[in-house]
Jmol script that loads the backbone (N, CA, C; Angstrom):
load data "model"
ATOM      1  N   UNK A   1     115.139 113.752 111.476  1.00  0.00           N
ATOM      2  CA  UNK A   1     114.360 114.401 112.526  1.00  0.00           C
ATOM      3  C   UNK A   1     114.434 113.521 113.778  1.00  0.00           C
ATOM      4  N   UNK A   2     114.753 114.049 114.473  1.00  0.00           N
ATOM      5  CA  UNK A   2     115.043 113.469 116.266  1.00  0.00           C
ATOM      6  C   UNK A   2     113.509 113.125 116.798  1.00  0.00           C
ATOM      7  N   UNK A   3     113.324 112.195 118.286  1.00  0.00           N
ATOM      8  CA  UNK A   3     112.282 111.849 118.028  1.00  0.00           C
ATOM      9  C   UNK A   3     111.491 112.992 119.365  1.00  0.00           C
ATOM     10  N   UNK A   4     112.409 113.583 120.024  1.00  0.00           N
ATOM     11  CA  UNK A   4     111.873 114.655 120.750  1.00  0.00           C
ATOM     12  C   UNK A   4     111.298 115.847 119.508  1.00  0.00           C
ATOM     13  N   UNK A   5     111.749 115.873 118.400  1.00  0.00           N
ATOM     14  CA  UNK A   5     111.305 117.193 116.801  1.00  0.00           C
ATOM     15  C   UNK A   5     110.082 116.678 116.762  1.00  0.00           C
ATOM     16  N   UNK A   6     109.623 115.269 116.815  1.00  0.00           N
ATOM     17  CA  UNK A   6     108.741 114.720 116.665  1.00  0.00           C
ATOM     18  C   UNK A   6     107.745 114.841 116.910  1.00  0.00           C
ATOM     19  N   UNK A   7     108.040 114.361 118.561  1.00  0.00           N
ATOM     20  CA  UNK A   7     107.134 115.215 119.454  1.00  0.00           C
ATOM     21  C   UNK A   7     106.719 116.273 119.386  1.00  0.00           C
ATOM     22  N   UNK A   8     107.504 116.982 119.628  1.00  0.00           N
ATOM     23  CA  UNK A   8     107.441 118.962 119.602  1.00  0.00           C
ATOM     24  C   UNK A   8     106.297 119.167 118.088  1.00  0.00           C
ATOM     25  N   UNK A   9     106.371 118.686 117.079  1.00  0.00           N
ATOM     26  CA  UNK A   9     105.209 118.777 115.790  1.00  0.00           C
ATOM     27  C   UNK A   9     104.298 118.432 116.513  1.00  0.00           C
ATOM     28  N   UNK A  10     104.208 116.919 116.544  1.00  0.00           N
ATOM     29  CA  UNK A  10     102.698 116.343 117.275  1.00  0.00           C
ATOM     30  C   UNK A  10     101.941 116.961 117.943  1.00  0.00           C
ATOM     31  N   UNK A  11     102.745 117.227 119.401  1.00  0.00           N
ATOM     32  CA  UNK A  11     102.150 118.801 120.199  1.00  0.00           C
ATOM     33  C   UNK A  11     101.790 119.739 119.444  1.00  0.00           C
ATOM     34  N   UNK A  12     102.523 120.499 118.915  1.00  0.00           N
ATOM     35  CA  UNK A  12     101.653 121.910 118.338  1.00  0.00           C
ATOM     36  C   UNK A  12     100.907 121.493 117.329  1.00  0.00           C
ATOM     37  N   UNK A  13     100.628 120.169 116.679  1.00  0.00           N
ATOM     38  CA  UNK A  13      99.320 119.949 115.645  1.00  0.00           C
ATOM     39  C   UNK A  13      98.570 119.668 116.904  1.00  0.00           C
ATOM     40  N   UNK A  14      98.494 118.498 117.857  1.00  0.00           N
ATOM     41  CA  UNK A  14      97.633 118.549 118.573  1.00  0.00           C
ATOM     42  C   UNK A  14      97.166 119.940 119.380  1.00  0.00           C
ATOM     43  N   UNK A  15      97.923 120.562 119.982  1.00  0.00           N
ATOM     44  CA  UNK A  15      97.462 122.241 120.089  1.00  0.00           C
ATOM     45  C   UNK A  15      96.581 122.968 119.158  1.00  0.00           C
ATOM     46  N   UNK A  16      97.106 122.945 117.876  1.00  0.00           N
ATOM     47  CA  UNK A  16      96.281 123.664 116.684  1.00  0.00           C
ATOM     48  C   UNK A  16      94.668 122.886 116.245  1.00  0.00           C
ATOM     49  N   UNK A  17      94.760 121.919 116.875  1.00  0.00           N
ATOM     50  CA  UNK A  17      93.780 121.854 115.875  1.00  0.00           C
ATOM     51  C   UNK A  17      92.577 121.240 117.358  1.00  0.00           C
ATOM     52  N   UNK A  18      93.527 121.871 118.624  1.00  0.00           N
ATOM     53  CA  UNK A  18      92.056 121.703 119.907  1.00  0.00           C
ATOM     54  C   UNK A  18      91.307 123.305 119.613  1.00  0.00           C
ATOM     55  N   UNK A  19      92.164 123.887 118.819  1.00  0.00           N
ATOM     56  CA  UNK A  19      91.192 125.513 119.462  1.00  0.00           C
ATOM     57  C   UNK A  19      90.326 125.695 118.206  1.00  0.00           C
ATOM     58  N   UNK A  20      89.324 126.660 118.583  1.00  0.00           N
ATOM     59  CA  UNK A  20      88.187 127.190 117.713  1.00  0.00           C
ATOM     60  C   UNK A  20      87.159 126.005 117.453  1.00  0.00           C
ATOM     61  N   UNK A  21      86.766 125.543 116.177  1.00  0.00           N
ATOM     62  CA  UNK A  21      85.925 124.891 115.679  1.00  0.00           C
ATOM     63  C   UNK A  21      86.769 123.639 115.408  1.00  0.00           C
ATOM     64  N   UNK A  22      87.520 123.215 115.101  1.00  0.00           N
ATOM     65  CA  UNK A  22      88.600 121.899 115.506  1.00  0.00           C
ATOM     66  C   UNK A  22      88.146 121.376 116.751  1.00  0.00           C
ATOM     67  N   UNK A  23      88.130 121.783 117.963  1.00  0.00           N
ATOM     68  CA  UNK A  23      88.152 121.500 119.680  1.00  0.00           C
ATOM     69  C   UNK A  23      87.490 119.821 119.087  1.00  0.00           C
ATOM     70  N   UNK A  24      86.507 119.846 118.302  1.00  0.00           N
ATOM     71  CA  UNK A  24      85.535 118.789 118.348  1.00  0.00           C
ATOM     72  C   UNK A  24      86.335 117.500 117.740  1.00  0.00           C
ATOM     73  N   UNK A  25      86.927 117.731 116.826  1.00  0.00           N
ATOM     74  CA  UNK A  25      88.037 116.962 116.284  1.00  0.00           C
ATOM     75  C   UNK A  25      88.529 115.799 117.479  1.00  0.00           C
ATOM     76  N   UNK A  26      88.667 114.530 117.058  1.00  0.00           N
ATOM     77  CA  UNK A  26      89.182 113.668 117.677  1.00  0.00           C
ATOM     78  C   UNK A  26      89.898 112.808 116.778  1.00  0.00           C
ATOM     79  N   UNK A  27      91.260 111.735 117.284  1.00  0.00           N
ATOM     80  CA  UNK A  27      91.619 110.879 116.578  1.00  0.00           C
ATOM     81  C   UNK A  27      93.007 110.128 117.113  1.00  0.00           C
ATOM     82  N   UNK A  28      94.340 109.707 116.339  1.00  0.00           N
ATOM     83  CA  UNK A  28      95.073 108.896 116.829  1.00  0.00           C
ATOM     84  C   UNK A  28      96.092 109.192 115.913  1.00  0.00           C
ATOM     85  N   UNK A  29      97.463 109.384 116.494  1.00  0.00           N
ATOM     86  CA  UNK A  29      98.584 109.474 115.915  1.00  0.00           C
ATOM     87  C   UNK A  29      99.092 107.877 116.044  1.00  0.00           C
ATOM     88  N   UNK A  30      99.840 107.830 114.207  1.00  0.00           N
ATOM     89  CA  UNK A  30     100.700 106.314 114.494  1.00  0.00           C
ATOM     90  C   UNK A  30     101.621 106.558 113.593  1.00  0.00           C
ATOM     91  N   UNK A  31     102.790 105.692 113.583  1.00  0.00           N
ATOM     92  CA  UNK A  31     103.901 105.932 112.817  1.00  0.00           C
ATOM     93  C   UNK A  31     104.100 104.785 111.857  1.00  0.00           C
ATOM     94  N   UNK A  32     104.569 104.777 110.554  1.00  0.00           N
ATOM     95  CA  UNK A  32     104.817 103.287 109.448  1.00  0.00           C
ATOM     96  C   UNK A  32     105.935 102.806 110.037  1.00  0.00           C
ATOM     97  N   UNK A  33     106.498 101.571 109.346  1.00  0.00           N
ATOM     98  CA  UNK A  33     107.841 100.840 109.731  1.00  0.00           C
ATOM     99  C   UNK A  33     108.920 101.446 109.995  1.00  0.00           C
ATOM    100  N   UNK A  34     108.855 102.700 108.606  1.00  0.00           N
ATOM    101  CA  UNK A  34     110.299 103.927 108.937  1.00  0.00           C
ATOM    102  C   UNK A  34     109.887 105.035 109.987  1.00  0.00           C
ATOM    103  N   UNK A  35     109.075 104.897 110.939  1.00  0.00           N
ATOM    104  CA  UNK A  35     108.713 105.917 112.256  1.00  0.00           C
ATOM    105  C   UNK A  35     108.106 107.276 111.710  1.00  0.00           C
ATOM    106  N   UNK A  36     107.332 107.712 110.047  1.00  0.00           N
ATOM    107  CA  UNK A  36     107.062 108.551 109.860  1.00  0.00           C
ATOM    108  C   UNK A  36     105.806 108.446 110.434  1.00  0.00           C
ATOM    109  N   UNK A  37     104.978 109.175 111.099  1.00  0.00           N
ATOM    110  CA  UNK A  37     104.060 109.769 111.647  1.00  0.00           C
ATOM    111  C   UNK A  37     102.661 110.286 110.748  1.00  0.00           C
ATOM    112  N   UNK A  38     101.533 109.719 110.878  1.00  0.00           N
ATOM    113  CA  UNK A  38     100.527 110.023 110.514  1.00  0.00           C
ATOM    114  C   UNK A  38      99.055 109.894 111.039  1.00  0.00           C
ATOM    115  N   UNK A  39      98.268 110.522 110.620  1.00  0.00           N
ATOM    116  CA  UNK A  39      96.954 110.930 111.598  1.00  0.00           C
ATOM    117  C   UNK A  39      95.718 109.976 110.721  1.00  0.00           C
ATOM    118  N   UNK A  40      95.055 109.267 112.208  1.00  0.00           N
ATOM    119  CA  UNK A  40      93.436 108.514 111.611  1.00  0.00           C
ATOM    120  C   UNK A  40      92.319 109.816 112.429  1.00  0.00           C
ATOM    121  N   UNK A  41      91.596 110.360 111.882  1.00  0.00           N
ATOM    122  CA  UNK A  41      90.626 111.249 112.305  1.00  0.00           C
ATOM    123  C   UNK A  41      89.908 110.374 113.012  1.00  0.00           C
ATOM    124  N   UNK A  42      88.462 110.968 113.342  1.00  0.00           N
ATOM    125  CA  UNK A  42      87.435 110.955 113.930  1.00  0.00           C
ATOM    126  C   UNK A  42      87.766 109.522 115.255  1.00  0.00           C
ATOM    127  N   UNK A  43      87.602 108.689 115.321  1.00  0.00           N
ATOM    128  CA  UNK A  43      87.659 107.914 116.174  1.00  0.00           C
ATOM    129  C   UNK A  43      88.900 107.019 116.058  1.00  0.00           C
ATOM    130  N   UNK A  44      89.878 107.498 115.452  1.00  0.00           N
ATOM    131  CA  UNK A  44      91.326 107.124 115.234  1.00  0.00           C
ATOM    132  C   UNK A  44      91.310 105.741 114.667  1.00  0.00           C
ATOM    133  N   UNK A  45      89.832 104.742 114.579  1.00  0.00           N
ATOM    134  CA  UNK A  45      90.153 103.588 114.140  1.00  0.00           C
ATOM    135  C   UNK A  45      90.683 103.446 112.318  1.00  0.00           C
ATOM    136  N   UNK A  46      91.640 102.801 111.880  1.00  0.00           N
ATOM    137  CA  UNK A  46      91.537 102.715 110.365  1.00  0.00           C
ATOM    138  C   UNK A  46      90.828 101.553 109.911  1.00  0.00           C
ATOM    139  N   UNK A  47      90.106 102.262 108.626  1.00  0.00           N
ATOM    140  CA  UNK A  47      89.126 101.771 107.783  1.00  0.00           C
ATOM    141  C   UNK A  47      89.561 101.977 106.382  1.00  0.00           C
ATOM    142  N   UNK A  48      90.927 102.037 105.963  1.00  0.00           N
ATOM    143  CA  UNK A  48      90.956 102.233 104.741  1.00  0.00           C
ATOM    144  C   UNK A  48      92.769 102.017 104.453  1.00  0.00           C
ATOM    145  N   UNK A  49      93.832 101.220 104.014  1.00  0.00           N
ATOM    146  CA  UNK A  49      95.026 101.271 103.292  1.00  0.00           C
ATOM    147  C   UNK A  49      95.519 101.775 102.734  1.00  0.00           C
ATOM    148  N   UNK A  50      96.818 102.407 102.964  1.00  0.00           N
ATOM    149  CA  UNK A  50      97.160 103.485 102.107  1.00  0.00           C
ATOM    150  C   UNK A  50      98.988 103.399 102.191  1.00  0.00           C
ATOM    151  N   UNK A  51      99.576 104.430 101.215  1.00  0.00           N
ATOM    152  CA  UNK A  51     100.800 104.396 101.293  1.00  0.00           C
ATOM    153  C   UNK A  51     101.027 105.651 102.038  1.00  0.00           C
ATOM    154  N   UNK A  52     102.703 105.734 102.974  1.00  0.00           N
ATOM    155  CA  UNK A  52     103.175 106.469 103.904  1.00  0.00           C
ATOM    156  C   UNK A  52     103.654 107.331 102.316  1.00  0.00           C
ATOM    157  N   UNK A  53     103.303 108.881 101.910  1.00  0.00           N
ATOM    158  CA  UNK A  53     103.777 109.250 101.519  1.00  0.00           C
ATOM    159  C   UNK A  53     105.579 110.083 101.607  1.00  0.00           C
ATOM    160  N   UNK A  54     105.787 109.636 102.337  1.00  0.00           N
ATOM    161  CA  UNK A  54     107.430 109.780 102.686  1.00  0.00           C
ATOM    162  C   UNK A  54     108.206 108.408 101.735  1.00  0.00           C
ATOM    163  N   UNK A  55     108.037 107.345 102.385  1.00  0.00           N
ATOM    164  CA  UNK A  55     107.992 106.795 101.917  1.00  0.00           C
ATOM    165  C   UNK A  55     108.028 105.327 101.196  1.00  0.00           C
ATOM    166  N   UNK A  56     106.470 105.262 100.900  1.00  0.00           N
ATOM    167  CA  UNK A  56     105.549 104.696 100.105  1.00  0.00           C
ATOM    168  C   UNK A  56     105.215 102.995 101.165  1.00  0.00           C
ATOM    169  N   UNK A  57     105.557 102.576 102.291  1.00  0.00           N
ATOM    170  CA  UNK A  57     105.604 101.562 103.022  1.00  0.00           C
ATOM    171  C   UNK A  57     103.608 101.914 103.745  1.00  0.00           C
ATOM    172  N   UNK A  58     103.054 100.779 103.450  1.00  0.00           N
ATOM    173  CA  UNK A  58     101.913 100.701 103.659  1.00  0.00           C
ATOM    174  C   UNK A  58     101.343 101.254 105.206  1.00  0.00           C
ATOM    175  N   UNK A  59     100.268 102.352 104.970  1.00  0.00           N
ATOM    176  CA  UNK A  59      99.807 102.872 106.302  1.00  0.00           C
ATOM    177  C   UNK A  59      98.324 102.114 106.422  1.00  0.00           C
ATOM    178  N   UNK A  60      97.952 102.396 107.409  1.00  0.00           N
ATOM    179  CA  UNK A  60      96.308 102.335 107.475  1.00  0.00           C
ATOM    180  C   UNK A  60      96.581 101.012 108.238  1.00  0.00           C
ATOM    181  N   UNK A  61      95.020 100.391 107.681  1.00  0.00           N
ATOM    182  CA  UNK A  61      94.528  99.518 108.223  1.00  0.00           C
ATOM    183  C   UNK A  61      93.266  98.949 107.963  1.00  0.00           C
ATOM    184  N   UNK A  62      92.592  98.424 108.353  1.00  0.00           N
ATOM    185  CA  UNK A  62      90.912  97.507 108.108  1.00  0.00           C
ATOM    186  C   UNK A  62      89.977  97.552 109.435  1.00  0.00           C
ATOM    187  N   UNK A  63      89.062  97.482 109.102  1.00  0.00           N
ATOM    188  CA  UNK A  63      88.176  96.747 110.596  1.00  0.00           C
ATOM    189  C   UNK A  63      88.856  97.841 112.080  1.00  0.00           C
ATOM    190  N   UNK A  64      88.865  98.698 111.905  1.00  0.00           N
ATOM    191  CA  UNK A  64      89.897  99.452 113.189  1.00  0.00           C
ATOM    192  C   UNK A  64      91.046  98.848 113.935  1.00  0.00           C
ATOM    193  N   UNK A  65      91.901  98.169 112.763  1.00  0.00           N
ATOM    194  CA  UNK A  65      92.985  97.731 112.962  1.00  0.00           C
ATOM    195  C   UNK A  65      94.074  98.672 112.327  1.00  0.00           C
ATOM    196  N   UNK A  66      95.079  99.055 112.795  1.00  0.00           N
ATOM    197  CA  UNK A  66      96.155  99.066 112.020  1.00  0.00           C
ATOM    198  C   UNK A  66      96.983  98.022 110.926  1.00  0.00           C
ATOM    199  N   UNK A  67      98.167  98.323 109.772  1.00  0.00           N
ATOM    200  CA  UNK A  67      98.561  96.811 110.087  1.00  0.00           C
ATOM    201  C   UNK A  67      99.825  96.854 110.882  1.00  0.00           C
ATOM    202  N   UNK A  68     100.096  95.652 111.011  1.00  0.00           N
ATOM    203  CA  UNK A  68     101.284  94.860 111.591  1.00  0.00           C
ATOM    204  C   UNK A  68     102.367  95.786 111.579  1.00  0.00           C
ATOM    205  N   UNK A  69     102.631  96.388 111.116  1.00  0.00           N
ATOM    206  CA  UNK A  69     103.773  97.005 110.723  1.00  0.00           C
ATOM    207  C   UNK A  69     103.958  98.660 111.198  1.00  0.00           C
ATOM    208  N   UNK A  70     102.891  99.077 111.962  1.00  0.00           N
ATOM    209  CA  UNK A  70     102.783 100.072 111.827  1.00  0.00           C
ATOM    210  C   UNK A  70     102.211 100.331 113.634  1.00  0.00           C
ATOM    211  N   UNK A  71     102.676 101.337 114.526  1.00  0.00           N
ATOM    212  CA  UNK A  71     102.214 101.591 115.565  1.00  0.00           C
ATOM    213  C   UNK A  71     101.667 102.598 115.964  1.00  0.00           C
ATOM    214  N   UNK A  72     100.886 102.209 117.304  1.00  0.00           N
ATOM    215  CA  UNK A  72     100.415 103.662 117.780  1.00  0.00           C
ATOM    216  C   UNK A  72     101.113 104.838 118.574  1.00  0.00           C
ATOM    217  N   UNK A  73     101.360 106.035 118.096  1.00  0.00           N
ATOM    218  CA  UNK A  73     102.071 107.016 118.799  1.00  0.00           C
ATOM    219  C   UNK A  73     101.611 108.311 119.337  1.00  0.00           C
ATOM    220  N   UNK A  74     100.457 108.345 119.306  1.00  0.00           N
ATOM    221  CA  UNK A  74      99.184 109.685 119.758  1.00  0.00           C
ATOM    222  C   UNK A  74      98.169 109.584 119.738  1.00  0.00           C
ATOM    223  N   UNK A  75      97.805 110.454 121.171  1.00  0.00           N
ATOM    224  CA  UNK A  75      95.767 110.442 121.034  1.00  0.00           C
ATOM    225  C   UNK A  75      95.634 112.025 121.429  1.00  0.00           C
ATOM    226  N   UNK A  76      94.593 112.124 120.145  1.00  0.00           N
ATOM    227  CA  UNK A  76      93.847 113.718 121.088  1.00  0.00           C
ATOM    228  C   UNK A  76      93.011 113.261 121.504  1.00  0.00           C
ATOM    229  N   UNK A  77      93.049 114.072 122.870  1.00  0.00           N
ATOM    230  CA  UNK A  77      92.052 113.741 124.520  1.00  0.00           C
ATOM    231  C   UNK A  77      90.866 114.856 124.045  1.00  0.00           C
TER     232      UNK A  77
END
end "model"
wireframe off; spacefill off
backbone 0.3
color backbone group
């Protein structure tokens, strides 16, 4: 997947999920070491470690950190 495909998802999840009862929804797109893409809800900080189910390279984070390995690539406004 190209990283403009990327984009183009991100957008229409961020689109889908501003309308109706979502609108209230807030949070932060970030990607693992291999650039797969995944979502922290409510105030985008992570509070919890986890594996990139693609695959399996550690997501998340602690204390509203990410880790090391892993960056930020989206905000819903």
């Amino acid at each position: 997947i190209s990283e403009n495909e990327k984009q183009d998802i991100i957008k229409a999840m961020n689109d889908e999920t501003r309308t109706g009862i979502h609108n209230i929804v807030g949070g932060r797109w970030f990607v693992c070491k291999n650039q797969h893409p995944y979502f922290i809800g409510d105030c985008g900080g992570a509070t919890e470690v986890s594996t990139c189910p693609q695959c399996g390279e550690t997501i998340g984070g602690l204390n509203h950190k990410v880790v090391d390995s892993n960056r930020f690539y989206g905000e819903f406004d």
